[in-house]
TORKOL-4160 file (C-alpha; in steps of 0.2 Angstrom, whole numbers, padded with zeros to 4 digits, m for minus):
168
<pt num="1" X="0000" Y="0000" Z="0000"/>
<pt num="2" X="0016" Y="0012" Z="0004"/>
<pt num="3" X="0022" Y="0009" Z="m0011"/>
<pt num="4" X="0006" Y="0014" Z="m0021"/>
<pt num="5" X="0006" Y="0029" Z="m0011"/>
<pt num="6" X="0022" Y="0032" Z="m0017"/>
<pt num="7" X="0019" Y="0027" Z="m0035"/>
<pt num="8" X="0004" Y="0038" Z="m0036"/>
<pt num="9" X="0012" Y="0054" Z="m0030"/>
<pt num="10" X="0027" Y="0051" Z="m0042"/>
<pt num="11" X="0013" Y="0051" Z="m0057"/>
<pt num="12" X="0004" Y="0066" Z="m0051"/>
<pt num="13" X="0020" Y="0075" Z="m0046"/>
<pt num="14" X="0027" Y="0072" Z="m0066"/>
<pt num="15" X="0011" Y="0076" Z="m0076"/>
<pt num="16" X="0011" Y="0095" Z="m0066"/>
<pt num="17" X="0027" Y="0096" Z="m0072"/>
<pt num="18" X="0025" Y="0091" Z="m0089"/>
<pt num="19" X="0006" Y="0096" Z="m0090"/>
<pt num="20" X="0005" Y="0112" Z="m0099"/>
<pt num="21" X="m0003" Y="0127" Z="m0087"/>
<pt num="22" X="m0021" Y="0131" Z="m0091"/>
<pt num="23" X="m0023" Y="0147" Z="m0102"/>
<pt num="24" X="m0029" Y="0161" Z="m0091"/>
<pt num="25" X="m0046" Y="0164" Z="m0090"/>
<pt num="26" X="m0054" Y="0179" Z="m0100"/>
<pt num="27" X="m0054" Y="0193" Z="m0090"/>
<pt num="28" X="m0063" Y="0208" Z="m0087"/>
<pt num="29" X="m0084" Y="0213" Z="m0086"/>
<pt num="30" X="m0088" Y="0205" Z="m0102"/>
<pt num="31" X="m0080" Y="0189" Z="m0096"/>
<pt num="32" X="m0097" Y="0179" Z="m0099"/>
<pt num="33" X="m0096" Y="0182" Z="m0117"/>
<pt num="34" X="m0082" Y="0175" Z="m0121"/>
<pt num="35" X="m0084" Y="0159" Z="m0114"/>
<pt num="36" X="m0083" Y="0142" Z="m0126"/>
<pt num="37" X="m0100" Y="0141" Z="m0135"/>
<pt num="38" X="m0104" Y="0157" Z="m0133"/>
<pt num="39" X="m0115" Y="0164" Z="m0149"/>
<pt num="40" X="m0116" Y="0184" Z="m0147"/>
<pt num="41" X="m0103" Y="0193" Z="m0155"/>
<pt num="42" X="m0087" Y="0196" Z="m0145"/>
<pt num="43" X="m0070" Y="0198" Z="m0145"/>
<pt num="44" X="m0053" Y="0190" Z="m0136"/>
<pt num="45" X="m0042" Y="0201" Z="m0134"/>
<pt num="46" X="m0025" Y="0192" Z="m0128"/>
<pt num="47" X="m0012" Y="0206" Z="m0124"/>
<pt num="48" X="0006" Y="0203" Z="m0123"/>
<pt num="49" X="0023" Y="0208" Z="m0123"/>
<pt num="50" X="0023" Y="0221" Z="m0106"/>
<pt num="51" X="0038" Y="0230" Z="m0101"/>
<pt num="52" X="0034" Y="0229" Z="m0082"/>
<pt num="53" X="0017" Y="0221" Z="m0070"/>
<pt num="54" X="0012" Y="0237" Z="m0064"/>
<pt num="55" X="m0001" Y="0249" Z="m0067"/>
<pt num="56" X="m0017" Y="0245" Z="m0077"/>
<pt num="57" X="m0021" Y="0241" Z="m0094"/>
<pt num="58" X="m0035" Y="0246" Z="m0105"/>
<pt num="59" X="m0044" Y="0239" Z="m0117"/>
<pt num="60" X="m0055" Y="0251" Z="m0130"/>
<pt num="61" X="m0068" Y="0247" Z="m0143"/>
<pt num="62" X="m0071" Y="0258" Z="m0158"/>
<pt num="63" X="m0086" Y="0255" Z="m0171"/>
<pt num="64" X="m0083" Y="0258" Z="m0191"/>
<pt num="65" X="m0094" Y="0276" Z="m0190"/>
<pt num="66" X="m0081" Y="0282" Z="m0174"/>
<pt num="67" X="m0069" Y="0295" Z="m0173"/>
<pt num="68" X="m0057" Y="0282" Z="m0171"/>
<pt num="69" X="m0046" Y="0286" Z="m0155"/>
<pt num="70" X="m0055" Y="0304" Z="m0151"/>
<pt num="71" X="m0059" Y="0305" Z="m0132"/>
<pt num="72" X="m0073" Y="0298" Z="m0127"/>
<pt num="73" X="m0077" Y="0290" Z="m0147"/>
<pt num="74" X="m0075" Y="0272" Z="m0140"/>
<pt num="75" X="m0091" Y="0262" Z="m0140"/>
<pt num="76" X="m0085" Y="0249" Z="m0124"/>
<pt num="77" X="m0071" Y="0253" Z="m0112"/>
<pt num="78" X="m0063" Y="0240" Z="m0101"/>
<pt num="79" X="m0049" Y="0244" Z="m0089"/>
<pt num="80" X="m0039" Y="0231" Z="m0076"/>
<pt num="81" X="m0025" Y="0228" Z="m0067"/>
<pt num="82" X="m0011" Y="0222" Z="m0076"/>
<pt num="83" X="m0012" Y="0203" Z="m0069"/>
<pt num="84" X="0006" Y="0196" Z="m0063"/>
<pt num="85" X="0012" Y="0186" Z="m0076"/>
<pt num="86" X="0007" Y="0180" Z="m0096"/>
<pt num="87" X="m0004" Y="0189" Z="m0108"/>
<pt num="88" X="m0020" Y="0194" Z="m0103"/>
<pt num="89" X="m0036" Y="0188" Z="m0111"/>
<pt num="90" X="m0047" Y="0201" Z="m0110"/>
<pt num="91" X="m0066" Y="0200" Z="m0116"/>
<pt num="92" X="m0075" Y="0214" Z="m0125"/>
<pt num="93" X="m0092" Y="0212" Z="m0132"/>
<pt num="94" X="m0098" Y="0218" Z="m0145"/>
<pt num="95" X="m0116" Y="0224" Z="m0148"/>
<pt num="96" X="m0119" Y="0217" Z="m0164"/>
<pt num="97" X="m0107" Y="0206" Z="m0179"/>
<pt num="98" X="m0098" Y="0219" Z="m0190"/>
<pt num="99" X="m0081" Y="0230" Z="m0191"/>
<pt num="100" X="m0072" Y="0236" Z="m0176"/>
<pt num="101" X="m0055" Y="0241" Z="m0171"/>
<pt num="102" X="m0047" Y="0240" Z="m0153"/>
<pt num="103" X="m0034" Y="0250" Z="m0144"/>
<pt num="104" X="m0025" Y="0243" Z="m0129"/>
<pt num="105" X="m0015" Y="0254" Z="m0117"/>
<pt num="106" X="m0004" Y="0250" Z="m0104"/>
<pt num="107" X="m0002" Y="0262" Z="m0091"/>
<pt num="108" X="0013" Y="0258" Z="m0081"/>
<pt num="109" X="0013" Y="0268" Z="m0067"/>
<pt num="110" X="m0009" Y="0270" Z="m0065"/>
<pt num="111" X="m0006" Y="0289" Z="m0068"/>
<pt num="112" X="m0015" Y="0293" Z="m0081"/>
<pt num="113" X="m0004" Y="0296" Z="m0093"/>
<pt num="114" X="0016" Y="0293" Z="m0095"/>
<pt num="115" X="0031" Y="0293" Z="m0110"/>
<pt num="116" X="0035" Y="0274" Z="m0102"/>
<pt num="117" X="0016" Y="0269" Z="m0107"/>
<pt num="118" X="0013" Y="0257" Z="m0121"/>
<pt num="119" X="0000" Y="0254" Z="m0133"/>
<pt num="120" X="m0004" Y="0242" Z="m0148"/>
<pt num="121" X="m0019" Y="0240" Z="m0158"/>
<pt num="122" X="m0029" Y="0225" Z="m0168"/>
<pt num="123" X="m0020" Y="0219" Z="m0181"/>
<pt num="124" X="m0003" Y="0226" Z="m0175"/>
<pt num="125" X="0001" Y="0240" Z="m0187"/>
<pt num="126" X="0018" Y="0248" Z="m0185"/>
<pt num="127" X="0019" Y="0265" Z="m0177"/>
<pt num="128" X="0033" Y="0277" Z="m0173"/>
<pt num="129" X="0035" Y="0292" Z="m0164"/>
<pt num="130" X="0030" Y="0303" Z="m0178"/>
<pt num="131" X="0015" Y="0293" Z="m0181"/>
<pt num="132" X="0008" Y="0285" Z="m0165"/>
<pt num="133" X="m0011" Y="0283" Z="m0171"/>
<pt num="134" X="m0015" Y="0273" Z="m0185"/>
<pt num="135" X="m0026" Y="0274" Z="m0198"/>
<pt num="136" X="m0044" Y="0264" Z="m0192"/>
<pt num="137" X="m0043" Y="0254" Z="m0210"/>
<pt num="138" X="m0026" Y="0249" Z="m0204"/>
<pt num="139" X="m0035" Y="0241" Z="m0188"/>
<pt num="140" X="m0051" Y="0235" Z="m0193"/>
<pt num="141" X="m0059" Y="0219" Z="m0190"/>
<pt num="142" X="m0073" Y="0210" Z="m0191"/>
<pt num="143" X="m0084" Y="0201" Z="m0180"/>
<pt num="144" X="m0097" Y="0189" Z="m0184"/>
<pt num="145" X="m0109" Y="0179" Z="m0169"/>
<pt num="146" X="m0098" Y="0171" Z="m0159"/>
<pt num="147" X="m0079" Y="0175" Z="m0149"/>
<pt num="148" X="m0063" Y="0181" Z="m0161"/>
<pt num="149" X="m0049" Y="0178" Z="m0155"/>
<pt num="150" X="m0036" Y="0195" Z="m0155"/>
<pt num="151" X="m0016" Y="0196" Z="m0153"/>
<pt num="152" X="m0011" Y="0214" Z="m0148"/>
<pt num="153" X="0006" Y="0215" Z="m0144"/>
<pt num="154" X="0013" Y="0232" Z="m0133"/>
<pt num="155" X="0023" Y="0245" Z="m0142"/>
<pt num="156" X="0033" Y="0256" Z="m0129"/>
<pt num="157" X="0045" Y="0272" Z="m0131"/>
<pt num="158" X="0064" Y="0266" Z="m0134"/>
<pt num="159" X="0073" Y="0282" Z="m0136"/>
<pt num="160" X="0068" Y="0289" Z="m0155"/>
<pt num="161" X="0060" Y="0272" Z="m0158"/>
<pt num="162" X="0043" Y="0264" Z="m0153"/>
<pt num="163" X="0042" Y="0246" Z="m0154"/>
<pt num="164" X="0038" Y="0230" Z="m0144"/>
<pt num="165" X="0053" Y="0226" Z="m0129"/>
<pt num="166" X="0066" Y="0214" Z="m0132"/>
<pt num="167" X="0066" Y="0203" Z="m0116"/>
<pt num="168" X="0083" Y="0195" Z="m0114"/>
């Protein structure tokens, strides 16, 4: 019977390590639409590439018609803490299928506004300091019923460039 016990804690012990960790949970108040199955028109938007844990991220939606990135021209506005570790999933509905474009900012220090913040945007155009807001028909897409998956990866200020960071 020991040696059961022991067997059976060697097992469990190797498939943690070699299992691979559960991708985290969507994040955020329209968390519910983004769950498997769901049929209303949402989207997942897994950010990455942060240059710190710290401060708060947010998340905007912008519909075709908008003003794209004008104050207060976002249609659905999420902002979190930046969790501790991976990319984030956040969830953003969407009120109906059609064209949208998102804007993620991270605000590393939670003040509002700083030259360390980052940002990126759906479809990952490239920006520069000259040009830090891209066109909306550079960052458009489209949603049907159901959850789209969406990779924004973080830009941040390196000297005269803006780009993602280099983690060594």
């Amino acid at each position: 019977m020991v040696m059961f016990k022991l067997m059976s804690t060697i097992v469990v012990g190797a498939l943690a390590i070699v299992a691979p960790a559960a991708a985290q949970a969507a994040l955020g108040p329209d968390a519910a639409s983004c769950r498997p199955g769901a049929s209303e028109p949402a989207f997942l938007v897994n950010v990455d590439g942060f240059k710190n844990r710290d401060g708060r991220v947010r998340v905007q939606l912008y519909p075709a018609n908008s003003k794209f990135l004008q104050k207060g021209e976002w249609l659905r506005r999420i902002d979190l803490p930046v969790t501790r570790s991976g990319p984030m999933r956040v969830c953003v509905a969407a009120p109906k299928a059609g064209t949208y474009a998102i804007a993620v900012r991270h605000d590393t220090k939670g003040n509002g506004s700083d030259w360390n913040d980052g940002g990126g945007f759906s479809r990952n155009p490239s920006i520069s300091l000259f040009d830090l807001k891209p066109k909306y028909q550079e960052v458009a897409i489209s949603v049907g019923d159901g959850v789209k998956p969406v990779d924004v990866v973080l830009n941040y200020r390196r000297g005269l460039s803006v780009g993602p960071v280099r983690h060594n």
